[in-house]
N, C-alpha and C positions, 0 to 999 in steps of 0.2 A: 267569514272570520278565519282569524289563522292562531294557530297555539305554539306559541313561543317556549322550545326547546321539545326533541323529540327520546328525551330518555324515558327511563321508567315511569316518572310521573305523568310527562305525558301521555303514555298511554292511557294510565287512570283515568285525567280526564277529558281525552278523545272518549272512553267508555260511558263519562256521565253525560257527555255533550251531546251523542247519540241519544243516551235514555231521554234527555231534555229533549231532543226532538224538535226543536226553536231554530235554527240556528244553522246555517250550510258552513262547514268546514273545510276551506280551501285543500289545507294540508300545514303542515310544519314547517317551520323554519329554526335552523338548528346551525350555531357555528363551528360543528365539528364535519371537515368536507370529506372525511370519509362514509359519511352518510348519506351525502347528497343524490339524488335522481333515486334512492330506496323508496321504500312505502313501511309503514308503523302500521300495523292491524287496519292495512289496505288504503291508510291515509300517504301521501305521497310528503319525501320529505323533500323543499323546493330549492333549499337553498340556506345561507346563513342570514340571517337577522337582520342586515345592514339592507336586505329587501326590499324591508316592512315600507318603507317610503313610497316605492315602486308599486306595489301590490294596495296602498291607501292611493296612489293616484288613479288606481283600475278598478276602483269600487269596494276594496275592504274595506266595511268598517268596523270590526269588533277583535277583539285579542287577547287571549290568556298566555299568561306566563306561567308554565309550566316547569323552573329551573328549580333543582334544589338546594344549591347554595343563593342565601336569604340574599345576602347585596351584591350580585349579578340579578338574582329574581328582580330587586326594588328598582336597577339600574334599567333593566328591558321594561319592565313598568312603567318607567317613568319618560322612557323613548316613545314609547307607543302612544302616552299623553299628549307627548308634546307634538306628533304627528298629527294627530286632534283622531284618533283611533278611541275609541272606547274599549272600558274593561269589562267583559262578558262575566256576569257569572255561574260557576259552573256550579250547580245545585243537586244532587244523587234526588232521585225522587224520594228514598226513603232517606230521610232528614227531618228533624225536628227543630221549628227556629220559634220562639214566644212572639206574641203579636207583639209585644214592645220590646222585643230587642233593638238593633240596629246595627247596619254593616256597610260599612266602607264600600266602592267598586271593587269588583274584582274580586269577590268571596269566592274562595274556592269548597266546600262541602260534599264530603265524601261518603259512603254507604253510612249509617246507622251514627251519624256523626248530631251532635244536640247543643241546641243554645238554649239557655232559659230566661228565664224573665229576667227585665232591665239590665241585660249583658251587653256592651258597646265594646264593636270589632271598628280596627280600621281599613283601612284599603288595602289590598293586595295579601291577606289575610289567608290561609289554607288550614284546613283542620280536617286532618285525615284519619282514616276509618276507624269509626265509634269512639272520635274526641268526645268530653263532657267538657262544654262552658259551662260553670254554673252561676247561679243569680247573681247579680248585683257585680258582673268582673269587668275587666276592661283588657282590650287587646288593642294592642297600637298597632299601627304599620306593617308589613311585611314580613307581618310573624308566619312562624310555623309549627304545628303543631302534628307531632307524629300522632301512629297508631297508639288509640287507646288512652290517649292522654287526658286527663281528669285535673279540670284545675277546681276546688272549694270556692263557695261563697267569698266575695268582693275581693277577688285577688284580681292584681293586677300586673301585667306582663308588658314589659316594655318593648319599646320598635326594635323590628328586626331579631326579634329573639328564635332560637331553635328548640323547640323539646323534645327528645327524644323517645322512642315507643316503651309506653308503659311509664312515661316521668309522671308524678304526682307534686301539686303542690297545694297544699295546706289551707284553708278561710285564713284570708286577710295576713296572705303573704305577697311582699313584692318582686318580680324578677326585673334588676333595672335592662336596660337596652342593650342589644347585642349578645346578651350572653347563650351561653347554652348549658344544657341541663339534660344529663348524661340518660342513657335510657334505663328504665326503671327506678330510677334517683326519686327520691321523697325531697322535697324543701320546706323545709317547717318554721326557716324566719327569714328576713329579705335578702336578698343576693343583691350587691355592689353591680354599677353596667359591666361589662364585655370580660365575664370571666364564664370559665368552665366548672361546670360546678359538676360530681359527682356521685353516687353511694347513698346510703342510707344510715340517720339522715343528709342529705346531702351539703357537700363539703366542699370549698376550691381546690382544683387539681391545676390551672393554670391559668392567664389571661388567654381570653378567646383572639385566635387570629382573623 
């Protein structure tokens, strides 16, 4: 398998993909080519992205998207699909998920990170270290979910949203699609799609780009 994008998150999780232990890890593919022919905590970086084609006609088949801006991440996602590659997921062994959750491809699951009961993630999904999902939420598509972040009971977080470390939102609030929600920001009633919401409680600061 190979992890699409070699910055800081991939390293994280090259780290969890190790602990997983499942899994040979070619190396990286990253479009920044001052990277190229380096190695990322001893993983080699191969090349840029446009690859992947190349590297699925020589036997890879598995692929995480390791980018932190959400629609570049959903865009290499959805390259890798259509390649007919599949989306690995990368799981921390210390993770908690309820037997009826449920999670799209491509769950990314970080140290100390938790789903609880009847929680529905979608594909391409990352919830990084010690998220809380809690009961009864829904996460669409290509979300991301910083450090620490803690959504209430039956809320629900539209596609491609960003939350920032330490963001909170509320039981049975809505964040529509695209937006982002600033780090440490409280949301305590529903956010409109593709805005930047801020503070506490949290407030538009501007449309999201």
């Amino acid at each position: 398998m190979v992890i699409l994008g070699a910055g800081g998150h991939g390293k994280v999780v090259l780290e969890v993909l190790r602990r997983q232990d499942t899994a040979e890890v070619v190396g990286f593919l990253d479009d920044d080519p001052r990277t190229h022919g380096s190695q990322v905590s001893g993983a080699p970086i191969i090349g840029p992205i446009s690859l992947l084609s190349d590297l699925a006609a020589q036997g890879v088949g598995f692929f995480v998207a390791a980018i932190g801006d959400n629609r570049v991440r959903a865009e290499k996602f959805r390259l890798g699909q259509e390649l007919g590659l599949r989306p690995w997921d990368a799981i921390h062994p210390q993770t908690i998920m309820a037997s009826d959750a449920e999670a799209g491809p491509g769950l990314q699951m970080l140290p100390g990170a938790i789903i609880n009961p009847a929680a529905r993630l979608g594909q391409n999904v990352v919830l990084n270290t010690g998220c809380i999902v809690e009961h009864d939420c829904r996460v669409d598509d290509h979300c991301f979910l910083g450090p620490r972040v803690a959504l209430g009971g039956n809320v629900e977080i539209g596609e491609g949203c960003l939350l920032g470390v330490g963001a909170v939102v509320l039981p049975r609030c809505a964040v529509g699609p695209w937006c982002i929600v600033g780090a440490g920001a409280v949301v305590t009633k529903d956010v409109p799609p593709e805005l930047v919401v801020v503070g506490v409680p949290a407030a538009p600061l501007r449309k999201a780009e």
